[in-house]
C-alpha positions as a Markdown table, in Angstrom:
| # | Residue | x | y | z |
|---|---|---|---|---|
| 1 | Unk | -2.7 | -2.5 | 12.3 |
| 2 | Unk | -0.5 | -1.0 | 14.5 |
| 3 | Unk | -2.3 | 2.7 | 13.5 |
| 4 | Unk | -6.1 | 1.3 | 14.6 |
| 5 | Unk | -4.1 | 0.2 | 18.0 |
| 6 | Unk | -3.1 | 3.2 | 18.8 |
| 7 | Unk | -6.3 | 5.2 | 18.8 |
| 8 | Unk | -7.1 | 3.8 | 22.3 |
| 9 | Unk | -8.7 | 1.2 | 24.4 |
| 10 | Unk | -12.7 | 1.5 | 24.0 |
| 11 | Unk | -12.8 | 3.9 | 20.9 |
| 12 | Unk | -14.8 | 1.5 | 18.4 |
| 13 | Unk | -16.1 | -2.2 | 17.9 |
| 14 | Unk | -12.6 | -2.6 | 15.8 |
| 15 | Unk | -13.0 | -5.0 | 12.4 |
| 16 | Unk | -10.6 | -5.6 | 9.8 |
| 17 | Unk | -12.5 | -6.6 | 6.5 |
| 18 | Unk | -10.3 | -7.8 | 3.7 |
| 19 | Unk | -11.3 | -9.4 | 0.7 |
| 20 | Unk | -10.1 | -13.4 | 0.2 |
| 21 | Unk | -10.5 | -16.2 | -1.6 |
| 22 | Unk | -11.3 | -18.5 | 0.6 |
| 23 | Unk | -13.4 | -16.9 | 3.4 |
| 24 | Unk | -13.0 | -19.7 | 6.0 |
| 25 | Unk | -11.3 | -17.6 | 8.9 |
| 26 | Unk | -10.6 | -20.1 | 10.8 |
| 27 | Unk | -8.3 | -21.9 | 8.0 |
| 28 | Unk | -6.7 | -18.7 | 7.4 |
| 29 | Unk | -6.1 | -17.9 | 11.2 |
| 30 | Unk | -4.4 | -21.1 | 11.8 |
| 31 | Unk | -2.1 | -20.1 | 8.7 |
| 32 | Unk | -1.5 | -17.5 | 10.0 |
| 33 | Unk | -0.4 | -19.5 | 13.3 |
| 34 | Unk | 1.5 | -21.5 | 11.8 |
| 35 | Unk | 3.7 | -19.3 | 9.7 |
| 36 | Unk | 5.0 | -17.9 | 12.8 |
| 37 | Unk | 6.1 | -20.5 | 13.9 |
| 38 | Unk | 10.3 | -21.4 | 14.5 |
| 39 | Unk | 9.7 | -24.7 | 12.1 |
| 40 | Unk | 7.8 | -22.7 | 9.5 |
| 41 | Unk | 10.3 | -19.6 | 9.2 |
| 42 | Unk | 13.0 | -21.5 | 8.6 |
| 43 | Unk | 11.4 | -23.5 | 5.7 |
| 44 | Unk | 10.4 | -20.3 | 4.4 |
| 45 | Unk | 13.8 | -19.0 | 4.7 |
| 46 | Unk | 15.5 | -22.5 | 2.8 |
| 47 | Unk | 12.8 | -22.5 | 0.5 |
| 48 | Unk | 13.7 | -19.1 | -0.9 |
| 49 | Unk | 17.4 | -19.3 | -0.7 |
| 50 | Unk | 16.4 | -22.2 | -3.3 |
| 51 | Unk | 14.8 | -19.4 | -5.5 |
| 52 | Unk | 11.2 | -20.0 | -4.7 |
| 53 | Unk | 9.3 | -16.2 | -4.2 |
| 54 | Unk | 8.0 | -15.5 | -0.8 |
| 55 | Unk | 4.3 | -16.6 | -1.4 |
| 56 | Unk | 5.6 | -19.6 | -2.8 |
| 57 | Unk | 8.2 | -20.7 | 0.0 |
| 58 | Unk | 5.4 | -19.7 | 2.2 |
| 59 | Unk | 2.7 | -22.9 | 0.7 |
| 60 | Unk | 5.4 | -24.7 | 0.6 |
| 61 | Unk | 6.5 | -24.8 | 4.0 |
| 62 | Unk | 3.2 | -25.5 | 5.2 |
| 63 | Unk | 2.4 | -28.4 | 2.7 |
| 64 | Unk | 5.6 | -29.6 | 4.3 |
| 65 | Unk | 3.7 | -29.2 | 8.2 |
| 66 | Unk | 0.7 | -31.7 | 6.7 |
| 67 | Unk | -1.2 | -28.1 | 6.4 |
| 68 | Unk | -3.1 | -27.3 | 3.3 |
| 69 | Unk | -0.5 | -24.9 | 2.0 |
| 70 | Unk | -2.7 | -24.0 | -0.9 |
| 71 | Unk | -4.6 | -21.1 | 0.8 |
| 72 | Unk | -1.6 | -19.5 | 0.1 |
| 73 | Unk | -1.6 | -19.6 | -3.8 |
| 74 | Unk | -4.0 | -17.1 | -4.4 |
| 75 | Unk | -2.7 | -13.2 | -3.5 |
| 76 | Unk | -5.8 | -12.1 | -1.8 |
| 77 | Unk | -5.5 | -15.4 | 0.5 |
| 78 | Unk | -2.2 | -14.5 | 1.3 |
| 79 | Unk | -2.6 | -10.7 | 2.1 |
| 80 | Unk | -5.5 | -11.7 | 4.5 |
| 81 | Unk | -3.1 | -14.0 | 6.3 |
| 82 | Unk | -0.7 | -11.3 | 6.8 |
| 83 | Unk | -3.4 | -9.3 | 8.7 |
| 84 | Unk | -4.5 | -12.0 | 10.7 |
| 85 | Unk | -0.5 | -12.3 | 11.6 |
| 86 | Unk | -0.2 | -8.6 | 12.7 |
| 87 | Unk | -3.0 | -8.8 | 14.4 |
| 88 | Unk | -1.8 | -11.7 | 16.7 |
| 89 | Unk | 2.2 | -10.1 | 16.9 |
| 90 | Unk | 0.4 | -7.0 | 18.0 |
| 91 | Unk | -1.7 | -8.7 | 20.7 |
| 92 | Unk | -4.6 | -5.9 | 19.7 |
| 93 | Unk | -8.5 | -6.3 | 20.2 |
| 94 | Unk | -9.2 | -6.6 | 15.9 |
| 95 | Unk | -11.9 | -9.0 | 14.4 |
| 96 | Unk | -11.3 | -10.1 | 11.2 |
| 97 | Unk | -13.6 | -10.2 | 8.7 |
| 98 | Unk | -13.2 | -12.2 | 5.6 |
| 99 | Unk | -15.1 | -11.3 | 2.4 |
| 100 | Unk | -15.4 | -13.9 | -0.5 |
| 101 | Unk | -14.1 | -12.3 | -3.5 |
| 102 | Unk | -16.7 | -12.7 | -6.4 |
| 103 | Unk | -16.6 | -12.5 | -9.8 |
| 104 | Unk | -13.4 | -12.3 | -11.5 |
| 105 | Unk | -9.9 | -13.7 | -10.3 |
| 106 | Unk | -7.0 | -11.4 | -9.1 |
| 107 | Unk | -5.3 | -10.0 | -12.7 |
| 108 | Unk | -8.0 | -11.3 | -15.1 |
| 109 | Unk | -8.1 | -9.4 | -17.7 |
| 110 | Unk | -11.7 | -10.5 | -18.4 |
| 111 | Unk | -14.8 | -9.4 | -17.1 |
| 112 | Unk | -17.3 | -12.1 | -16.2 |
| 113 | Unk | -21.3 | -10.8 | -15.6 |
| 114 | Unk | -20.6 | -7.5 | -14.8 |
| 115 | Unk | -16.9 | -8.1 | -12.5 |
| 116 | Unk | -14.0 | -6.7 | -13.5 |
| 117 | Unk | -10.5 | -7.1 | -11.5 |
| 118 | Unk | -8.6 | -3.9 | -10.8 |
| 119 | Unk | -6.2 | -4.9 | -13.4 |
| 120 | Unk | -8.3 | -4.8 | -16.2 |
| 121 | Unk | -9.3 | -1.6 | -14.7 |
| 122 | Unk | -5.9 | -0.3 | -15.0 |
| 123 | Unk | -5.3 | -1.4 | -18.4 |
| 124 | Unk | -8.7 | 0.4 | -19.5 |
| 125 | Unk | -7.7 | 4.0 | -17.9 |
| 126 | Unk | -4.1 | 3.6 | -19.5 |
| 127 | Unk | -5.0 | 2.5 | -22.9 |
| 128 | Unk | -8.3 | 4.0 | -23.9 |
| 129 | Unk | -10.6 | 2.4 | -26.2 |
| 130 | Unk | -13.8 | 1.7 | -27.8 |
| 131 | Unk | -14.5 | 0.4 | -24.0 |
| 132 | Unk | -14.5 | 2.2 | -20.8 |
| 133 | Unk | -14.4 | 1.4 | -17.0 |
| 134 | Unk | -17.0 | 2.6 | -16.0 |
| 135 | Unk | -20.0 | 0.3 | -16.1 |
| 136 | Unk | -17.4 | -1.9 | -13.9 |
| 137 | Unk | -17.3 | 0.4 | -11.0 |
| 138 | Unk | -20.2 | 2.4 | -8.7 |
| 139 | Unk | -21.5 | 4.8 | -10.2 |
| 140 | Unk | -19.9 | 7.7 | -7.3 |
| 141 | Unk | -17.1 | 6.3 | -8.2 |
| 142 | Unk | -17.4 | 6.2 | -11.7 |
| 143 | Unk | -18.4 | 10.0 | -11.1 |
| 144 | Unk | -15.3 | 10.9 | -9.4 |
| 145 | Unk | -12.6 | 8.8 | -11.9 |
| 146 | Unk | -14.1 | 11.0 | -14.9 |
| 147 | Unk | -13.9 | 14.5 | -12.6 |
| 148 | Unk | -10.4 | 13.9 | -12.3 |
| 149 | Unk | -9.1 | 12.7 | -15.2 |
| 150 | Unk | -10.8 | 15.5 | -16.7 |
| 151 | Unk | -8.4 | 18.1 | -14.3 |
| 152 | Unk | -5.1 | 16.3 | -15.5 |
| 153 | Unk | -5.1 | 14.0 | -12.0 |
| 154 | Unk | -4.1 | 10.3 | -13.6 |
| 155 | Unk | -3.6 | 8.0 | -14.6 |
| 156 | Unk | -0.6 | 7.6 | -12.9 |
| 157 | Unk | 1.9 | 5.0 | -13.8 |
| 158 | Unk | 5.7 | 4.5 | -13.2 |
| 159 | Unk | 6.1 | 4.5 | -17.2 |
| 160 | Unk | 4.9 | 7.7 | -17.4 |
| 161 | Unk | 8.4 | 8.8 | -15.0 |
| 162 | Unk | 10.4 | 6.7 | -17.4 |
| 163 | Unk | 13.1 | 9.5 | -17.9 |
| 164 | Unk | 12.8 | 10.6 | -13.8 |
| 165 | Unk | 13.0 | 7.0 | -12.8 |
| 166 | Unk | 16.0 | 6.1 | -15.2 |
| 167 | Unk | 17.5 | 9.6 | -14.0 |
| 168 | Unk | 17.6 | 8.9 | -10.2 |
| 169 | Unk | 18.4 | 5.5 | -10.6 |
| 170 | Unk | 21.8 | 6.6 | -12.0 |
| 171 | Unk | 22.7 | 9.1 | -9.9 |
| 172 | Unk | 21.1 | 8.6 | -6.7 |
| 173 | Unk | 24.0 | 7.1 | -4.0 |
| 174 | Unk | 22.3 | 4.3 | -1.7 |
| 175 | Unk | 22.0 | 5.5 | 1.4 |
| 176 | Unk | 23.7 | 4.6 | 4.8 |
| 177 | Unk | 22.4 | 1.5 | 6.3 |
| 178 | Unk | 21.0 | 0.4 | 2.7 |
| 179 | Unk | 16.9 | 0.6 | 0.9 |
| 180 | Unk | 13.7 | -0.5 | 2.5 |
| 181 | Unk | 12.8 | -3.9 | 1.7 |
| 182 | Unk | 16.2 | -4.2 | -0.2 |
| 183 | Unk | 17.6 | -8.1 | 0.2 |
| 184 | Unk | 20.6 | -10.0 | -1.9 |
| 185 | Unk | 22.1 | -7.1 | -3.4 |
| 186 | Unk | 18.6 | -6.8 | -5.4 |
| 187 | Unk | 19.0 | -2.9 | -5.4 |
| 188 | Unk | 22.6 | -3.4 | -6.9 |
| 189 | Unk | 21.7 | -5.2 | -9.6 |
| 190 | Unk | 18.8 | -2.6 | -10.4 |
| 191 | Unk | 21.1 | 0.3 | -10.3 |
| 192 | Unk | 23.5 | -1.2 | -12.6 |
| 193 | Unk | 21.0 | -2.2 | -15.3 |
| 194 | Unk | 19.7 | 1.4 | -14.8 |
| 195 | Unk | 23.0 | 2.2 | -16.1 |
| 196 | Unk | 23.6 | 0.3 | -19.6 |
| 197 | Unk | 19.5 | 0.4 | -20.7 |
| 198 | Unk | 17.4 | 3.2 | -22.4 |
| 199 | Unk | 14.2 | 2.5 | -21.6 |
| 200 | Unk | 12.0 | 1.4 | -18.2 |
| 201 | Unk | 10.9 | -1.7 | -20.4 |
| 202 | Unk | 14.3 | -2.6 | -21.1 |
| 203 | Unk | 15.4 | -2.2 | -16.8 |
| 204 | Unk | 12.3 | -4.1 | -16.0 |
| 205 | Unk | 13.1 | -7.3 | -18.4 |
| 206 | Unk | 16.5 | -7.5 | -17.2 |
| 207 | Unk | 16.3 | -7.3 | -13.6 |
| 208 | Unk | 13.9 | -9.5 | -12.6 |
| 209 | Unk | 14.8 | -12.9 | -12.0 |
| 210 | Unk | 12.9 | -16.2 | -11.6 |
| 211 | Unk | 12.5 | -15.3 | -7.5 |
| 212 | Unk | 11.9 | -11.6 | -7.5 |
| 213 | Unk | 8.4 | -11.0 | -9.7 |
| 214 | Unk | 8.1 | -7.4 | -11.6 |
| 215 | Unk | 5.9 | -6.1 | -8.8 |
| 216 | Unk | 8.7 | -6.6 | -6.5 |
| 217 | Unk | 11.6 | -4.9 | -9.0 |
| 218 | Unk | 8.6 | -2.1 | -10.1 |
| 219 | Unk | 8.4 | -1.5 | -5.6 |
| 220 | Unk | 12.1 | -1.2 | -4.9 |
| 221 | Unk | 12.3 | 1.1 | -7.9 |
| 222 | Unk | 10.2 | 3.3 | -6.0 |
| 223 | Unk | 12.2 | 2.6 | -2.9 |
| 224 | Unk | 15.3 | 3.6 | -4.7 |
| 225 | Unk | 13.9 | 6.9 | -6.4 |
| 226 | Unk | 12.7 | 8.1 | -2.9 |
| 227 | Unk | 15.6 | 7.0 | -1.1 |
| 228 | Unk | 13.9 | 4.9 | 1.4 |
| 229 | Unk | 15.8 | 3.5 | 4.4 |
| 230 | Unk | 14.5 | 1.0 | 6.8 |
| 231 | Unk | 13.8 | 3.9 | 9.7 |
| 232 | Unk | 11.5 | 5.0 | 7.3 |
| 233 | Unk | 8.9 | 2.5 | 8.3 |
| 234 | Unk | 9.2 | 2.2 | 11.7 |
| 235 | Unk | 7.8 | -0.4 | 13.9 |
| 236 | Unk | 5.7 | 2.0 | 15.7 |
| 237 | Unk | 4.7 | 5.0 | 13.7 |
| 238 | Unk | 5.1 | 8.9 | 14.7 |
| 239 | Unk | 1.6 | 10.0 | 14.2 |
| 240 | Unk | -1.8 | 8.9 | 13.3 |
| 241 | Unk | -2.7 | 11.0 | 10.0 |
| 242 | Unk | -6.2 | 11.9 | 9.2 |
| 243 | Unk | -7.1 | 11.6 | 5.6 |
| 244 | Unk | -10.6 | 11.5 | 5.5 |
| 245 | Unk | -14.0 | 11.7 | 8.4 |
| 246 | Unk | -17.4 | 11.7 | 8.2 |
| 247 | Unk | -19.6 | 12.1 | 11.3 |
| 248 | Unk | -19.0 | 9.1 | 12.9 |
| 249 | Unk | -15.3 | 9.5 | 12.1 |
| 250 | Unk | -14.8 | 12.8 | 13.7 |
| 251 | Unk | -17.0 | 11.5 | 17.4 |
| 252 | Unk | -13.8 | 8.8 | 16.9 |
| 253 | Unk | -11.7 | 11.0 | 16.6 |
| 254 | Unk | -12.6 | 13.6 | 19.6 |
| 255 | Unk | -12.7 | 10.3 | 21.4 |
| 256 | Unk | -9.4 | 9.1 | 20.5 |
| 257 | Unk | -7.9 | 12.7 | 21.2 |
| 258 | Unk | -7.9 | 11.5 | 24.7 |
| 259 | Unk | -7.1 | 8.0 | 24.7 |
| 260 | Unk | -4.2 | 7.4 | 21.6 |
| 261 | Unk | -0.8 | 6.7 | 22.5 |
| 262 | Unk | 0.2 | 8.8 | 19.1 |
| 263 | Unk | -0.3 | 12.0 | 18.2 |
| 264 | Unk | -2.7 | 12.7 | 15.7 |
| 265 | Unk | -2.1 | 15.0 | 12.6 |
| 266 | Unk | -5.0 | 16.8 | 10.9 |
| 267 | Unk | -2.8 | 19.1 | 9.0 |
| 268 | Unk | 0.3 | 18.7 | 7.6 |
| 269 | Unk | 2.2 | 21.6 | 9.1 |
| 270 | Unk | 1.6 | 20.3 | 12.4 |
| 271 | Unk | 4.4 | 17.8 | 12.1 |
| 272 | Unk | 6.8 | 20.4 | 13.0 |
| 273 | Unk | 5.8 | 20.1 | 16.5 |
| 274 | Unk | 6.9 | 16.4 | 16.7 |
| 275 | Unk | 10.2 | 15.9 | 16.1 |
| 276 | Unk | 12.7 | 15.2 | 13.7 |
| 277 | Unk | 11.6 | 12.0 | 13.4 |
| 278 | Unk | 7.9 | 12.7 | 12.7 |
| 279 | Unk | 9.7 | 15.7 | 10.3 |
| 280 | Unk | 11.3 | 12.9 | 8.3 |
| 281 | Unk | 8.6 | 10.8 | 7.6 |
| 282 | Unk | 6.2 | 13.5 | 6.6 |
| 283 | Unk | 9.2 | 14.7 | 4.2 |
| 284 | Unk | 8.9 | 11.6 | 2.9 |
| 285 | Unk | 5.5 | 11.2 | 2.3 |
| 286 | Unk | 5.2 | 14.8 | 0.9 |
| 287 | Unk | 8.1 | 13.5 | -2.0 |
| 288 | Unk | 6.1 | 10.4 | -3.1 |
| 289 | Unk | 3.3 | 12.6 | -3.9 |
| 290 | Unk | 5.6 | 15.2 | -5.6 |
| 291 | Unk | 6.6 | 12.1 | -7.9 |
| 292 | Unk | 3.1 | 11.1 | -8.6 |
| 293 | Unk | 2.5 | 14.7 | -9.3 |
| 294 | Unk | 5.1 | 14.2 | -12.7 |
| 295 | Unk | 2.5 | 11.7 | -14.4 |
| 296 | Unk | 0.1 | 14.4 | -14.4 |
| 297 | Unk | -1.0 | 17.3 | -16.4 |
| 298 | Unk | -1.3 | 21.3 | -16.3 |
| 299 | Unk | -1.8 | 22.7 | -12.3 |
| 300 | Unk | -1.8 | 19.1 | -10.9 |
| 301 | Unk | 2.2 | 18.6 | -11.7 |
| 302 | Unk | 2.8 | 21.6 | -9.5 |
| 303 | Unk | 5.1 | 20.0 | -6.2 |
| 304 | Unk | 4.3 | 20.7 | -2.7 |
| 305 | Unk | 0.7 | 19.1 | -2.7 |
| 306 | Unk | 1.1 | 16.7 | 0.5 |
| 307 | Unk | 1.5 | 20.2 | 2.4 |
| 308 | Unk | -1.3 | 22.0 | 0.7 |
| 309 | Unk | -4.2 | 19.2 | 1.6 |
| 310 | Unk | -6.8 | 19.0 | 4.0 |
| 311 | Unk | -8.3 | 16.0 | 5.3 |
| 312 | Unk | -11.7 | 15.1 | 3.1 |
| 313 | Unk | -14.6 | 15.4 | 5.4 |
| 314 | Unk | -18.3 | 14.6 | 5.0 |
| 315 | Unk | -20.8 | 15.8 | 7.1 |
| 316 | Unk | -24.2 | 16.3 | 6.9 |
| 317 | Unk | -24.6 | 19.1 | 4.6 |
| 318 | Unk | -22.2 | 17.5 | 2.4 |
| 319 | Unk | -18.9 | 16.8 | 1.5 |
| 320 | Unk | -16.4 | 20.1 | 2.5 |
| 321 | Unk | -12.6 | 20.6 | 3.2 |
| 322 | Unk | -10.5 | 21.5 | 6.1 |
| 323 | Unk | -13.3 | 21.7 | 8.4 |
| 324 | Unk | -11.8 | 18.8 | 10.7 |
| 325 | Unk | -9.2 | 20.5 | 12.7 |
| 326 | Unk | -11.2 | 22.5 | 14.9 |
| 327 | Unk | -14.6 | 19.9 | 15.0 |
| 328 | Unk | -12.9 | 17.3 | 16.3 |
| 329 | Unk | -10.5 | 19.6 | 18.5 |
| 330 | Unk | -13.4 | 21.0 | 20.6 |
């Protein structure tokens, strides 16, 4: 949220679609209202010193404000309700726009007339069978899955690091002023099961706990591998990054060259003339893709690729590469 802020004042008509369960926005926005509040937090806050995991302490603290805390029980729900609270801390100029989910539930692993959730997806690409993903997805994107599995590029999953993950985990020190998103010594204990088990099935079993779910343990894994600190997610970030354009995209961008209160990167090496600060965070972004880069195969393990890539631009002869710097810059 805090990225779309900083392109400037009068750039775009500025919407935030996210998909929900329940697309009544104005039950979600006053959830959102809510949860902020003094009252609220500090149910939340009792509510998980009693064990209960963060969505949960959330629904339970509004049941306990008279509020229909069950918009909160289903993941989507509760994601969307964390936009809708950035976008009021910020104080930005964002519309939200809620989209029903349809078809399937968040992690069924069934497909219903043609819907499949992402997790059955997942299991799919990991564990080929007699039945493919494919007739679940668009068929461009069906197109580009199958062009990249066929060059090595995924799937990716923290299994396939098992050794790497197991390896850091023993021998990487925490680092001075403790891990991102770390709380109640949760790192501590997942260092020292790292120590005593031989196997990423065995660390996940044993470290989670009633309160702290396996997508939680799975994230600060991650966390602890990279070494991330707090500063690493900053409040306000260093730069705006651009990924990705088509036409419309770039007129934003030559627009927002003028108006942004951040500076925006189109190329990797231009972080060097930001700071050490800026440096940092780009370093760090450049070593998560470095660890992805392990679960792969042949040229794609090769390190270094965050510095190597070129934002992905469309225009109208087609799809090209590192054509952005200079039609955005003039």
């Amino acid at each position: 949220m805090a990225l779309l802020a900083a392109l400037g004042e009068g750039q775009s008509d500025t919407r935030l679609a996210f998909g929900c369960e329940t697309a009544d926005l104005d039950g979600l926005t006053a959830a959102a209202a809510l949860l902020d509040t003094p009252e609220v937090q500090s149910r939340i806050k009792a509510g998980m010193g009693e064990g209960l995991a963060y969505g949960a302490a959330c629904q339970a603290a509004l049941d306990a404000e008279g509020e229909p805390g069950a918009l909160l029980k289903t993941p989507n729900n509760l994601l969307g309700i964390a936009y809708l609270r950035a976008i009021r801390r910020l104080g930005v100029d964002i519309t939200a726009l809620p989209v029903m989910r349809r078809g399937v539930d968040h992690d069924s692993q069934t497909p219903i007339e043609g819907y499949a959730s992402a997790t059955h997806l997942r299991g799919l690409l990991h564990a080929p069978s007699s039945d493919v993903p494919w007739p679940y997805m668009p068929s461009v994107a069906a197109e580009i899955f199958q062009r990249e599995l066929a060059q090595g590029r995924g799937p990716a999953s923290l299994e396939q690091l098992e050794a790497t993950v197991l390896t850091l985990l023993r021998l990487r020190k925490p680092p001075e002023g403790g891990y991102l998103d770390d709380s109640e010594g949760l790192s501590i204990r997942i260092a020292a099961v790292a120590a005593r088990v031989g196997s990423l099935c065995e660390l996940l079993e044993q470290a989670k706990t009633k309160r702290y779910h396996l997508s939680r343990i799975r994230r600060l894994i991650l966390v602890m591998c990279l070494g991330l600190r707090p500063a690493h997610r900053p409040q306000i970030p260093p730069y705006l990054r651009v990924l990705a354009a088509n036409q419309t995209g770039m007129a934003l961008l030559r627009g927002a060259a003028k108006t942004a209160s951040l500076p925006i990167l189109s190329r990797p090496g231009g972080v060097k003339h930001l700071g050490p600060a800026a440096e940092e965070i780009m370093a760090k972004e450049a070593a998560v893709t470095d660890l992805m880069a392990l679960c792969f195969e042949g040229p794609a393990r090769i390190g270094g690729g965050e510095w190597r890539t070129v934002p992905y631009v469309v225009g109208e002869e087609g799809a090209v590469r590192g054509r952005i710097y200079k039609d955005w810059m003039t």
